[in-house]
C-alpha positions as CSV (number, residue, x, y, z in Angstrom):
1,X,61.7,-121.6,-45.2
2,X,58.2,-119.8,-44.7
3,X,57.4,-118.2,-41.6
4,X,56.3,-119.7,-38.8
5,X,52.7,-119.3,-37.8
6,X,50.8,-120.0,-34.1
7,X,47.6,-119.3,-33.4
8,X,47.1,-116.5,-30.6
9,X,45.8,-118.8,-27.9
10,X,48.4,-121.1,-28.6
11,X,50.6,-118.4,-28.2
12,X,49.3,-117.1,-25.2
13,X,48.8,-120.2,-23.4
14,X,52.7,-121.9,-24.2
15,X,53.9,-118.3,-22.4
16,X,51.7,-118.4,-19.4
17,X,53.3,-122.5,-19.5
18,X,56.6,-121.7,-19.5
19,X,56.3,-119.0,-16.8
20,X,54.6,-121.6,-15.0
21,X,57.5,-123.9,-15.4
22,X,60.5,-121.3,-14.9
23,X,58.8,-120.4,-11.9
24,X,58.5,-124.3,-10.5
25,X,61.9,-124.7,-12.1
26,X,60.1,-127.8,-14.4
27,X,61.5,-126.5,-17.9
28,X,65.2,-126.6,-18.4
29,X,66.1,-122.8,-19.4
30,X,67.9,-123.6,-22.6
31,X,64.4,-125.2,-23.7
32,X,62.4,-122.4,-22.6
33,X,64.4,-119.7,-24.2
34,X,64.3,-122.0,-27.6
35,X,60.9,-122.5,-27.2
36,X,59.9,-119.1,-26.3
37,X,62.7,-117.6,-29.4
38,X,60.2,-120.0,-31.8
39,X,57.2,-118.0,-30.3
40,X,58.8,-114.8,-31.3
41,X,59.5,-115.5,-34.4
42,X,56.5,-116.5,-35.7
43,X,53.2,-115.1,-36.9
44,X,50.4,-114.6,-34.4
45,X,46.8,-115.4,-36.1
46,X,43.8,-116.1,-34.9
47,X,42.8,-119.7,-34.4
48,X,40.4,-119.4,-37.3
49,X,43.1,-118.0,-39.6
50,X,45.1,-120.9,-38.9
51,X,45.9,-123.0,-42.4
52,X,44.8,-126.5,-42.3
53,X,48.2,-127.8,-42.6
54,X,50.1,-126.2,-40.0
55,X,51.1,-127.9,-36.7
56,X,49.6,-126.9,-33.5
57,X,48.6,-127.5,-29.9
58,X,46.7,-130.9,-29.5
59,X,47.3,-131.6,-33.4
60,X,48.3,-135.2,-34.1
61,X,51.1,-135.1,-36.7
62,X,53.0,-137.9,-38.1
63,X,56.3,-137.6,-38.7
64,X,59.3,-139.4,-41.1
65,X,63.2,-139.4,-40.2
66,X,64.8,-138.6,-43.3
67,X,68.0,-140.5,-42.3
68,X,66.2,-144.1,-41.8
69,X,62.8,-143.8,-43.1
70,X,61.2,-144.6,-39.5
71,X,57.8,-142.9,-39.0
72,X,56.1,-141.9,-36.1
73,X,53.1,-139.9,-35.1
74,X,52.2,-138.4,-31.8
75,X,50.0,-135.0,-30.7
76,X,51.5,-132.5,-29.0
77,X,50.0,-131.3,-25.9
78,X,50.3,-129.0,-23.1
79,X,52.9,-130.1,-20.1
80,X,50.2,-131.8,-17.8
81,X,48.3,-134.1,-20.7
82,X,51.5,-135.5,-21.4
83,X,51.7,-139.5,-21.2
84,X,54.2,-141.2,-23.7
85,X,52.3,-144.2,-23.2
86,X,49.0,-142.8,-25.1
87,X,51.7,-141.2,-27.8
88,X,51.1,-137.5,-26.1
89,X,54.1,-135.2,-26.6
90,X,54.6,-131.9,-24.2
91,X,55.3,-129.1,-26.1
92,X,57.8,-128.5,-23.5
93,X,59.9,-131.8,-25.4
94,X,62.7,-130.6,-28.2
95,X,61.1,-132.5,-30.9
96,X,57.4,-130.6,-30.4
97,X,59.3,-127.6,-30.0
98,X,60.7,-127.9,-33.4
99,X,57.6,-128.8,-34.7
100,X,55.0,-126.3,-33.3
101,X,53.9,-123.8,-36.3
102,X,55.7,-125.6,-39.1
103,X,53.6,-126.9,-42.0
104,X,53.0,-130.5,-43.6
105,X,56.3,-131.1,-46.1
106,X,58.7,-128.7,-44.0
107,X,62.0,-130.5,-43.6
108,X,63.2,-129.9,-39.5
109,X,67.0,-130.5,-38.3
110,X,66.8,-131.9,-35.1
111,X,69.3,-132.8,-32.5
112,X,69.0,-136.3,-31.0
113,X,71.5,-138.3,-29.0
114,X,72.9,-139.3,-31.7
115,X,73.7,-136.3,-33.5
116,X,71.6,-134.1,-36.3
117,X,68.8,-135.9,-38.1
118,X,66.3,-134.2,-40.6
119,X,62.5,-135.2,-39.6
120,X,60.3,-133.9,-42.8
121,X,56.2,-133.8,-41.6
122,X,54.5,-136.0,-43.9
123,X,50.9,-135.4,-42.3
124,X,48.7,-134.0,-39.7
125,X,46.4,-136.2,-38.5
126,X,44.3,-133.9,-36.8
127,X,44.3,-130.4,-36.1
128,X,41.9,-128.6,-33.8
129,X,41.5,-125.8,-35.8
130,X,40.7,-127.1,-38.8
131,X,38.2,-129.3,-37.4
132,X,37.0,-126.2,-35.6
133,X,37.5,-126.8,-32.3
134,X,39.2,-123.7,-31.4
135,X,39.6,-123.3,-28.0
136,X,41.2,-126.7,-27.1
C-alpha cells in the first residue's frame, strides 16, 4: 500500500488536538498513539498538493464493508464538530483514524466489536482541498 499523505495543517492541527485531549484526559492513549503513529508515517504536503482523491479533515467519504456490502458515508471532523446525528465523525474515532490520508479504492482492516472487517473507500464526496477551501 502507497504512502499515506496529510496535508500540513491537517497535520498540525490533529497534534495540537490530541495534546489538547491527553492533556484533558478526553482521548484514550491507545488511540492517540495510533493516531499520532498514522501522522508519522505519512507524507506531509501542502494543502494545495493534496490529490483530489485522498481522505482528509472535513472531507465527506463514503465507505463500503467488504464483508456485507453495507455502505455508509460520513465526514470526518475535528473533536468539537462532532455530532453522529448530522453523520460527523471525530477524527479522534478508530474508523476516521484509519481513514485519514488513505486514497479512494484503498482496502482498510478495521477492528470492530465483532472482530476484523475490511472497509474499501469507494468515494469522497467532498474534499476541502480539492474544492479549494484550504484552510477549513
Amino acid at each position: 500500500m502507497s504512502k499515506l499523505i496529510i496535508n500540513s495543517l491537517d497535520y498540525d492541527r490533529i497534534k495540537k488536538c490530541i495534546s489538547d485531549a491527553k492533556q484533558f484526559k478526553s482521548i484514550n492513549k491507545a488511540e492517540a498513539e495510533k493516531l499520532m503513529a498514522e501522522l508519522n508515517s505519512a507524507k506531509i504536503v501542502a494543502p494545495k498538493a493534496i490529490p483530489a482523491n485522498v481522505v482528509t479533515m472535513n472531507s465527506i467519504v463514503k465507505l463500503i464493508f467488504l464483508n456485507n456490502n453495507k455502505q455508509i458515508q460520513f465526514q470526518i471532523v475535528y473533536p468539537e464538530q462532532a455530532d453522529i446525528k448530522k453523520n460527523k465523525i471525530s477524527i479522534f474515532s478508530p474508523i476516521a483514524t484509519a481513514l485519514i490520508g488513505y486514497k479512494v479504492g484503498d482496502e482498510i482492516e478495521w477492528i470492530v466489536p465483532a472482530g476484523l472487517t475490511k472497509i474499501k473507500i469507494n468515494e469522497i464526496i467532498y474534499q476541502p482541498e480539492a474544492a479549494g477551501d484550504y484552510n477549513l
